[in-house]
N, CA, C and O of each residue as an XYZ file, in Angstrom:
592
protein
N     -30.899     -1.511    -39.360
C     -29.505     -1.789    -39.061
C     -29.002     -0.755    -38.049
O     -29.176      0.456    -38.188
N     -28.417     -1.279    -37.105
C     -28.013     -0.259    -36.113
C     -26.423     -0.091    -36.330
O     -25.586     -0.828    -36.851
N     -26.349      1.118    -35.748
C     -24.670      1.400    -36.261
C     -24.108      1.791    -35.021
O     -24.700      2.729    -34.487
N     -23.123      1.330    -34.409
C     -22.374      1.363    -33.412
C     -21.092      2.594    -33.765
O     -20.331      2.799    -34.711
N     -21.329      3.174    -32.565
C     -20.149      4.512    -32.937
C     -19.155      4.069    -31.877
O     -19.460      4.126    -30.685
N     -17.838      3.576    -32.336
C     -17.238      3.520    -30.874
C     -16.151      5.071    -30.396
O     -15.526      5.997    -30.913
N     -16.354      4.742    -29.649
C     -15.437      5.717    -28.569
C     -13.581      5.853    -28.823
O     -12.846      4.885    -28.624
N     -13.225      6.785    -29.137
C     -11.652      6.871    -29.220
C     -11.372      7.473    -27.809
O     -11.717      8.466    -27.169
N     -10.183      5.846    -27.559
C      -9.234      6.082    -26.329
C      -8.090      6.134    -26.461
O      -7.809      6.055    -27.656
N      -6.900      6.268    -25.588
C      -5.671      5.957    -25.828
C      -5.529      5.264    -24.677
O      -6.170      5.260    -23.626
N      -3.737      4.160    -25.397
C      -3.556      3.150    -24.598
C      -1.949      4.056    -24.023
O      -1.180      4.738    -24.701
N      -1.897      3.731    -22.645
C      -0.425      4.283    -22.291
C       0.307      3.263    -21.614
O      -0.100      2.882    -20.516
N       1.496      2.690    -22.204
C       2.330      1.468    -21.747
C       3.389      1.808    -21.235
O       4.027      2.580    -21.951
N       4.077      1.435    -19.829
C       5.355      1.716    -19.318
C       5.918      0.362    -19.172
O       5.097     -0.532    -18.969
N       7.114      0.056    -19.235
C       7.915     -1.417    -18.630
C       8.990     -0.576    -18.283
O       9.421      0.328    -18.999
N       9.558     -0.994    -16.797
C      10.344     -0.375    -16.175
C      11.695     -1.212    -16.686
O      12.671     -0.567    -17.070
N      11.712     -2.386    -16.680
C      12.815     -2.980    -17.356
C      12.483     -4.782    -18.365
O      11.410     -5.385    -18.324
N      13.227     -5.057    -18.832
C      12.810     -6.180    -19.851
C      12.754     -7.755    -18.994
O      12.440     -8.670    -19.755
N      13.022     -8.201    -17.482
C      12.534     -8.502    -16.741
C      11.098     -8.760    -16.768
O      10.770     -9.911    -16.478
N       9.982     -7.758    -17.115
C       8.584     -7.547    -16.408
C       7.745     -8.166    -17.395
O       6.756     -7.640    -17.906
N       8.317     -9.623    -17.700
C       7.154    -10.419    -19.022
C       5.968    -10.463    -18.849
O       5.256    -10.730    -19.818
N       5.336    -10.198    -17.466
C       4.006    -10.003    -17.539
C       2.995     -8.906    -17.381
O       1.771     -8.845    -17.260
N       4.422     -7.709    -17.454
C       4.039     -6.571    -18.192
C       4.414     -6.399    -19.540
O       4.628     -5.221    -19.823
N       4.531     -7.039    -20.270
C       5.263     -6.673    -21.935
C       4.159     -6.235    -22.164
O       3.008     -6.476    -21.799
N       4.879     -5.252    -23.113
C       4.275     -3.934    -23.981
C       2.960     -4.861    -24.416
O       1.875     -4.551    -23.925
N       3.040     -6.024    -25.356
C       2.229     -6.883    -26.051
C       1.022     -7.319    -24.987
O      -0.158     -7.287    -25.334
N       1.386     -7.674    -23.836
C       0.568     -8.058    -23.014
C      -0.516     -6.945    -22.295
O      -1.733     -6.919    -22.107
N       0.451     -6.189    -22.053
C      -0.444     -4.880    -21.551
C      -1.807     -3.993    -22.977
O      -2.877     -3.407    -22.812
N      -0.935     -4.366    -24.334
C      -1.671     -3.634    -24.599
C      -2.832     -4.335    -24.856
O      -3.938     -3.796    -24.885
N      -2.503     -6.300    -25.171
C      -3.661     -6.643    -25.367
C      -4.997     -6.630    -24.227
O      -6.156     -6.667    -24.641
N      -4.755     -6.587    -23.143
C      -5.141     -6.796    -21.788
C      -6.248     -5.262    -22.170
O      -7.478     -5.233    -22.120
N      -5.490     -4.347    -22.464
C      -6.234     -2.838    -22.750
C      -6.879     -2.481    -23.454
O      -7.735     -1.632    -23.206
N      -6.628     -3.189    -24.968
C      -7.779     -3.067    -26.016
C      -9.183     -3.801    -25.812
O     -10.293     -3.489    -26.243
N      -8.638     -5.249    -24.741
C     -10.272     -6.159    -24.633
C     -11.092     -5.179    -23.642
O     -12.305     -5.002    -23.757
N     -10.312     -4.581    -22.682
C     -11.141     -3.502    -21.805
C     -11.834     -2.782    -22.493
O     -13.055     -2.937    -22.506
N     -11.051     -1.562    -23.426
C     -11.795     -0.797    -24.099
C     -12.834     -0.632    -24.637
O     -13.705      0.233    -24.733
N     -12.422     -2.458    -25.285
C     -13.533     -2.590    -26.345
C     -14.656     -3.042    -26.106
O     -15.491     -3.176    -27.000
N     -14.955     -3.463    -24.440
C     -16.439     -3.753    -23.267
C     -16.661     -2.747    -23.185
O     -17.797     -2.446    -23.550
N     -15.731     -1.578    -22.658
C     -16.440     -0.297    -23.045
C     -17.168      0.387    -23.353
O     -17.949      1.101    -22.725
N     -16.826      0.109    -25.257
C     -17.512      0.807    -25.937
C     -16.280      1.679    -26.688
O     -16.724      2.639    -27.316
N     -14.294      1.471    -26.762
C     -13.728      2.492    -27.114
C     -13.235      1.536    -27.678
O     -13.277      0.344    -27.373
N     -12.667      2.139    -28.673
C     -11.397      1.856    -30.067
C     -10.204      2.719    -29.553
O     -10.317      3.749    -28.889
N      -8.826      2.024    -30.042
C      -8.131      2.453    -29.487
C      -6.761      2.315    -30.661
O      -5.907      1.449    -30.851
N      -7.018      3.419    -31.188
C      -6.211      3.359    -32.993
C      -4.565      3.556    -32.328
O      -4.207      4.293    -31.410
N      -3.938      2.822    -32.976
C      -2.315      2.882    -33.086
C      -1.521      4.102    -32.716
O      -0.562      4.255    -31.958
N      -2.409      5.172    -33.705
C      -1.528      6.568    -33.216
C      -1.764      7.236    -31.665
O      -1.351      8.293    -31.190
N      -2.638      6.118    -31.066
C      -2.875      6.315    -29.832
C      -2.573      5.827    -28.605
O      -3.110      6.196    -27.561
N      -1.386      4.676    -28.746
C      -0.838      4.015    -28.282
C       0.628      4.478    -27.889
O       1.483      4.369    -28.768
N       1.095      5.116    -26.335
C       2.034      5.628    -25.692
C       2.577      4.435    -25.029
O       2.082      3.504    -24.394
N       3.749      4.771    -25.387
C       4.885      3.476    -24.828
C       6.563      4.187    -24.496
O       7.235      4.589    -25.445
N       6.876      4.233    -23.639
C       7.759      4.307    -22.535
C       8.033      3.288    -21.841
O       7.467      2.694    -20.923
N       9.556      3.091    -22.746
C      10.343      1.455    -22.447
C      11.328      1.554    -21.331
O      11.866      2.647    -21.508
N      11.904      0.940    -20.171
C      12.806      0.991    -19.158
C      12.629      2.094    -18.387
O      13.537      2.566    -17.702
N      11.838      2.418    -18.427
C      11.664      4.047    -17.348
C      11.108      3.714    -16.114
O      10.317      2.776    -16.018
N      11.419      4.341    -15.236
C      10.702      4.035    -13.815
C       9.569      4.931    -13.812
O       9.543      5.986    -14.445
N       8.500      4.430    -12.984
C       7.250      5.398    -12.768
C       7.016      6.288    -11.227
O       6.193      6.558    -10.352
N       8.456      6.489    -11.686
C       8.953      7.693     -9.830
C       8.340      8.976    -10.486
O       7.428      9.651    -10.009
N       9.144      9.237    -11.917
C       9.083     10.718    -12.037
C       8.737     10.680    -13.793
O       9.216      9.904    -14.620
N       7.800     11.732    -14.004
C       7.027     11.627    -15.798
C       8.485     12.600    -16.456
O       8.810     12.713    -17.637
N       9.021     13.081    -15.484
C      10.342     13.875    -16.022
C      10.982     12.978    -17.550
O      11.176     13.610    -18.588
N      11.185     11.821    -17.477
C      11.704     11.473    -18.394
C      10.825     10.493    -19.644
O      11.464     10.151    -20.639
N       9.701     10.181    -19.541
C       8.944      9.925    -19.797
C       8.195     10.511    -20.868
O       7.119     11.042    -20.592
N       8.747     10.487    -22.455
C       8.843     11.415    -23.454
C       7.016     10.953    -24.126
O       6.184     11.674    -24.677
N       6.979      9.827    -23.845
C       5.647      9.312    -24.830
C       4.245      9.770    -23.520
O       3.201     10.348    -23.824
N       4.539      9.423    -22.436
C       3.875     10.040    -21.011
C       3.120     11.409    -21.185
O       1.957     11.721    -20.929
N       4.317     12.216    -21.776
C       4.297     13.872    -21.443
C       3.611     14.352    -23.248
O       3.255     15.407    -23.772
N       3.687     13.224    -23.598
C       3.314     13.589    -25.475
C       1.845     13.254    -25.433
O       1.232     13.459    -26.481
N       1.295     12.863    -24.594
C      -0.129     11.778    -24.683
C      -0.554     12.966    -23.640
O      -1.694     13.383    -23.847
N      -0.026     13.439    -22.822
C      -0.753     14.646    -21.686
C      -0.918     15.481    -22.315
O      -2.012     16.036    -22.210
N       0.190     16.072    -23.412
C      -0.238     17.063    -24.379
C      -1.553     17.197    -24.946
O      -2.347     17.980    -24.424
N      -1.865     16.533    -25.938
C      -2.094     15.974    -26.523
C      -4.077     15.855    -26.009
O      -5.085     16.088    -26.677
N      -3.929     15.471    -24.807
C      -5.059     15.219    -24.477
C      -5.669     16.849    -23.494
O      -6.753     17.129    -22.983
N      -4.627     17.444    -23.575
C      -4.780     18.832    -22.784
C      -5.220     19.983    -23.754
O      -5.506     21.142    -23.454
N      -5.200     19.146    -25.493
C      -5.280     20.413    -26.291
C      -7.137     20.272    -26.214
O      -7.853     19.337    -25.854
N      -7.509     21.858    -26.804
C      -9.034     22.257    -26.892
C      -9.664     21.040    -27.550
O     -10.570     20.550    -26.876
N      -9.365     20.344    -28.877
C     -10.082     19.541    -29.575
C      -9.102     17.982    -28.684
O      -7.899     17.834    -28.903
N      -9.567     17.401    -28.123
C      -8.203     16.420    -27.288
C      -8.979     15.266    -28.763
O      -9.840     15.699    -29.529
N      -8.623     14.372    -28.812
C      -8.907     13.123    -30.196
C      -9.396     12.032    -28.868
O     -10.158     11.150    -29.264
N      -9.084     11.980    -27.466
C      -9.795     10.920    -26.935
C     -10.042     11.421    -25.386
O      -9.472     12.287    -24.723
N     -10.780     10.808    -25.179
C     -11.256     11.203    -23.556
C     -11.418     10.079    -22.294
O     -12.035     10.093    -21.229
N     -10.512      9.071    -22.996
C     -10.020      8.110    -22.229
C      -8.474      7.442    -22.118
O      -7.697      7.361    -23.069
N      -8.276      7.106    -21.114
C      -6.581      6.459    -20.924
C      -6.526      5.620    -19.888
O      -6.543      5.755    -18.664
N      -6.412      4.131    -21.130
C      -6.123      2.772    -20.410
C      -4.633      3.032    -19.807
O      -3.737      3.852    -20.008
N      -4.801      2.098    -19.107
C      -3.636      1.394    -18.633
C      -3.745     -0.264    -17.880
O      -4.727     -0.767    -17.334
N      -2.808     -0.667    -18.019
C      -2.706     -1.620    -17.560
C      -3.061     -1.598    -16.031
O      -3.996     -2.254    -15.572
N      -2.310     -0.859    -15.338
C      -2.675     -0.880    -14.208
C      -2.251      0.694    -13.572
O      -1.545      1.480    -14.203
N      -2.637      0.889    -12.647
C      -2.464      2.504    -12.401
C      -0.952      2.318    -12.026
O      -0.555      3.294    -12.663
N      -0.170      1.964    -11.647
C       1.189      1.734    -11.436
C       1.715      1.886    -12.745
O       2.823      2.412    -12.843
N       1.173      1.554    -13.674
C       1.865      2.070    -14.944
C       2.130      3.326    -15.746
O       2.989      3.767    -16.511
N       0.528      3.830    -14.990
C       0.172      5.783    -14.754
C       1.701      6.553    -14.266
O       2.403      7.416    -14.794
N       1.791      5.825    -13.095
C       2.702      6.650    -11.893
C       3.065      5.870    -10.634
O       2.432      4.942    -10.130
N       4.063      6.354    -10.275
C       4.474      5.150     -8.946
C       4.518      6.593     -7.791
O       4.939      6.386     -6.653
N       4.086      7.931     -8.168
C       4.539      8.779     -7.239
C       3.216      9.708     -7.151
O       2.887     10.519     -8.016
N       2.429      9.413     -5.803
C       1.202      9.859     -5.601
C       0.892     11.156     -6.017
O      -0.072     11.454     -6.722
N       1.681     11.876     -5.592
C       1.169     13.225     -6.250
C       1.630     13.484     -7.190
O       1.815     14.698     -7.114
N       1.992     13.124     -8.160
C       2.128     13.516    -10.038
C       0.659     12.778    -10.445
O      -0.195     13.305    -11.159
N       0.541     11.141     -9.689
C      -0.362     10.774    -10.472
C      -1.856     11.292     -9.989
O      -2.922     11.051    -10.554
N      -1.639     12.079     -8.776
C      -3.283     13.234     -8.355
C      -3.033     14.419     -9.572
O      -4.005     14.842    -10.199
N      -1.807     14.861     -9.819
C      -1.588     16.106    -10.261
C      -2.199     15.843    -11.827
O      -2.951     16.705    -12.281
N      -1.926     14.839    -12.517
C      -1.966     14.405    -13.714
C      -3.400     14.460    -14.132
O      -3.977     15.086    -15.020
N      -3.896     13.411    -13.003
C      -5.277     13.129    -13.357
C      -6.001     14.071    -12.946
O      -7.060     13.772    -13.496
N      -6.262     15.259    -12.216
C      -6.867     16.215    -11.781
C      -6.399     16.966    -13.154
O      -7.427     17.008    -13.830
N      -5.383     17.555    -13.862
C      -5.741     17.955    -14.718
C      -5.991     17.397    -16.048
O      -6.333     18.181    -16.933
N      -5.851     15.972    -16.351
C      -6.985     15.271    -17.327
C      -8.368     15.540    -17.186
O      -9.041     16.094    -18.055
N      -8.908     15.042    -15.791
C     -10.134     15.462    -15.428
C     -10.758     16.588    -16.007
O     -11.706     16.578    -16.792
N     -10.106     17.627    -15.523
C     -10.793     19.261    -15.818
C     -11.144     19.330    -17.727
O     -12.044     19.971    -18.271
N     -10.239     18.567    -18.302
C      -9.916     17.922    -20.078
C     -11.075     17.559    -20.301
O     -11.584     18.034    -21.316
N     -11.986     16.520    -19.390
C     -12.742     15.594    -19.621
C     -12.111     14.503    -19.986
O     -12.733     13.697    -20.678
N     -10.923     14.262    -19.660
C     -10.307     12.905    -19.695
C     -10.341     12.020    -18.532
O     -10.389     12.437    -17.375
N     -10.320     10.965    -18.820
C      -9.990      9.774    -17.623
C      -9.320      8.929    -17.972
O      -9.126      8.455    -19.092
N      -8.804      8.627    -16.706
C      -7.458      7.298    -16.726
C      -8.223      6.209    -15.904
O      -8.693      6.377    -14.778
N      -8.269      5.069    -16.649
C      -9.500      3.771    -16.251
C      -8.053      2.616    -16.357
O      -7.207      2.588    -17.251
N      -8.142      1.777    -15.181
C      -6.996      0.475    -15.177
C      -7.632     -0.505    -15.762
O      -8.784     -0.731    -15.390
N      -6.939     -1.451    -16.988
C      -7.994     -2.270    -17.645
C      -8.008     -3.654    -16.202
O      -8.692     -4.674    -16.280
N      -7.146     -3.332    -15.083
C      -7.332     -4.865    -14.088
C      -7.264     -4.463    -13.153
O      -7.025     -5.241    -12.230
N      -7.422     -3.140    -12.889
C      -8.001     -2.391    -11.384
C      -9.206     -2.289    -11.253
O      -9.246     -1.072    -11.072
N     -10.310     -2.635    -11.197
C     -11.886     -2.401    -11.042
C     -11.641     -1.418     -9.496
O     -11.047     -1.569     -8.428
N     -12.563     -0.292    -10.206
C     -12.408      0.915     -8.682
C     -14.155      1.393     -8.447
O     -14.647      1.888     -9.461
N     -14.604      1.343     -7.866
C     -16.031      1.479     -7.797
C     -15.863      3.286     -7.842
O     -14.933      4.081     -7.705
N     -17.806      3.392     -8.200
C     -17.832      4.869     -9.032
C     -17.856      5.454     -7.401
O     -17.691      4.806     -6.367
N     -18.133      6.966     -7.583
C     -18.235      7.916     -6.242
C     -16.998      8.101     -5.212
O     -15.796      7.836     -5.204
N     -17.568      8.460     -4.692
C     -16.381      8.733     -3.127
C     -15.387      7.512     -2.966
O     -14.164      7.452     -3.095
N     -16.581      6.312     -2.557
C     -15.319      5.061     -2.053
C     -14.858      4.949     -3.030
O     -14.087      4.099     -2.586
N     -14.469      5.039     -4.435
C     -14.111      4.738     -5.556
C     -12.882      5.580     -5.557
O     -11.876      5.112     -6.089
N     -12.846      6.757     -5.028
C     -11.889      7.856     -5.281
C     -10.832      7.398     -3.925
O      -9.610      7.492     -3.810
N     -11.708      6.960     -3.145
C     -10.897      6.296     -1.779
C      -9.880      5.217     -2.419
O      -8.654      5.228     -2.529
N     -10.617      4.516     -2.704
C      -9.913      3.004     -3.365
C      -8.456      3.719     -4.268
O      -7.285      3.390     -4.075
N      -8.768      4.368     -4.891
C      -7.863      5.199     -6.312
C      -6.454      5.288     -5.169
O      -5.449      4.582     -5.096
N      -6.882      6.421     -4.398
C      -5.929      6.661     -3.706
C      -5.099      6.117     -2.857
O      -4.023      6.652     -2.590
N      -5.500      4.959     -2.313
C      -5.003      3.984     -1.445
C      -4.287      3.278     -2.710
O      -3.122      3.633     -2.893
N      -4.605      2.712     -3.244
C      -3.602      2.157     -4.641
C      -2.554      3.062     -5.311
O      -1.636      2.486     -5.893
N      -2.578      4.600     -5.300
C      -1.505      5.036     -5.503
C      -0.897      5.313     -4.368
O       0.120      5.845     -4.815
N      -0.771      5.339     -3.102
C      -0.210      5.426     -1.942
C       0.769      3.637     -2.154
O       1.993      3.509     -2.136
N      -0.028      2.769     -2.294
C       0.345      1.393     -2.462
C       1.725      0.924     -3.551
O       2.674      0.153     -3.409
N       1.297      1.756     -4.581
C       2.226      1.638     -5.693
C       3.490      2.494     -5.315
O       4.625      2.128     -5.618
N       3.178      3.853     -4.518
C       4.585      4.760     -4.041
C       5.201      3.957     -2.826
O       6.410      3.856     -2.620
N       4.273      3.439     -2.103
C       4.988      2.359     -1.427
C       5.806      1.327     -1.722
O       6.656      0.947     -0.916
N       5.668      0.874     -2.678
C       6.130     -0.259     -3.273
C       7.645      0.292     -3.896
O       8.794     -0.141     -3.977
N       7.055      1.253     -4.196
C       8.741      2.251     -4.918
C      10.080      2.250     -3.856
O      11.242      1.842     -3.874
N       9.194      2.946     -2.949
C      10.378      3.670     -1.855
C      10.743      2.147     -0.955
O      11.898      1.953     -0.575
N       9.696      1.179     -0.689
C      10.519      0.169      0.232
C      11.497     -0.843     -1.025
O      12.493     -1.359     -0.519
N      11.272     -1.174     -2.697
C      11.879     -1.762     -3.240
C      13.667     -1.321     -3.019
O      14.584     -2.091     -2.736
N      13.735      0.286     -3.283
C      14.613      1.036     -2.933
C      15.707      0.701     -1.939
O      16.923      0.537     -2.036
N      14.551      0.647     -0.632
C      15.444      0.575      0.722
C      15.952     -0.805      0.129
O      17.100     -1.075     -0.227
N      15.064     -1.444      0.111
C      16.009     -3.508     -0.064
C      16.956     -3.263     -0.924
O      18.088     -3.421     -0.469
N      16.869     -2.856     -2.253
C      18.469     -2.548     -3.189
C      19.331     -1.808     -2.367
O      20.491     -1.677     -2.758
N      18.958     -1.249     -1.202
C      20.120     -0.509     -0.196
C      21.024     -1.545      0.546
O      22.220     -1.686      0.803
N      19.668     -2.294      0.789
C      20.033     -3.068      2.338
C      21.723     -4.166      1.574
O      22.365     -4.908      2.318
């Protein structure tokens, strides 16, 4: 009999406002557990970060965000992975979400998009970055149009 050990991850959910039904909390997280669980990770309840109506400009307000960074920054961290729905849900502001994940990284943590596929190595880190450039884009021109 073989015994399967799975992997503890955490899931981190943002909805910027109640508008985004095809981001609901429900949707995102189911979307994140089927990832995980191709994986190889389990992804227990007390591990599940959710931050409701917040924008992903700034982690400043972002109480469940900054509790899950903790958390994963301590010596014994409980997981060494962090779904998301999509990296836009990480961060909408390129350098928090380099700053973040560079120090998850050093943790041995990673932040994996359960519907971003990013190839491994260099072009992979290319790809990463052009998608958070994409997502801060998306911030600052939504902005200008609520101006216009």
């Amino acid at each position: 009999m073989e015994i399967l050990l799975l992997k503890i991850g955490a899931a981190y959910i943002r909805v910027s406002d109640e508008r985004q039904d095809e981001y609901s909390p429900d949707s995102q997280l189911k979307k994140i557990r089927e990832c995980a669980a191709k994986d190889g990770y389990t992804i227990p309840d007390e591990f599940v970060f959710y931050d409701d109506g917040i924008s992903g400009r700034s982690v400043k307000k972002r109480d469940d965000f900054n509790r899950m960074i903790a958390i994963a920054k301590e010596k014994t961290h409980p997981f060494d992975r962090i779904y998301v729905w999509k990296f836009s849900r990480f961060a909408r502001n390129q350098e928090e979400s380099m700053v973040y994940k560079n120090l998850l990284q050093k943790k041995g943590v990673t932040v994996v998009s359960a519907s971003e596929a990013i190839p491994e190595g260099h072009f992979g880190s290319l790809v990463e970055r052009i998608k958070e450039w994409m997502d801060e884009f998306y911030l600052v021109n939504l902005g200008a149009e609520v101006m216009r």
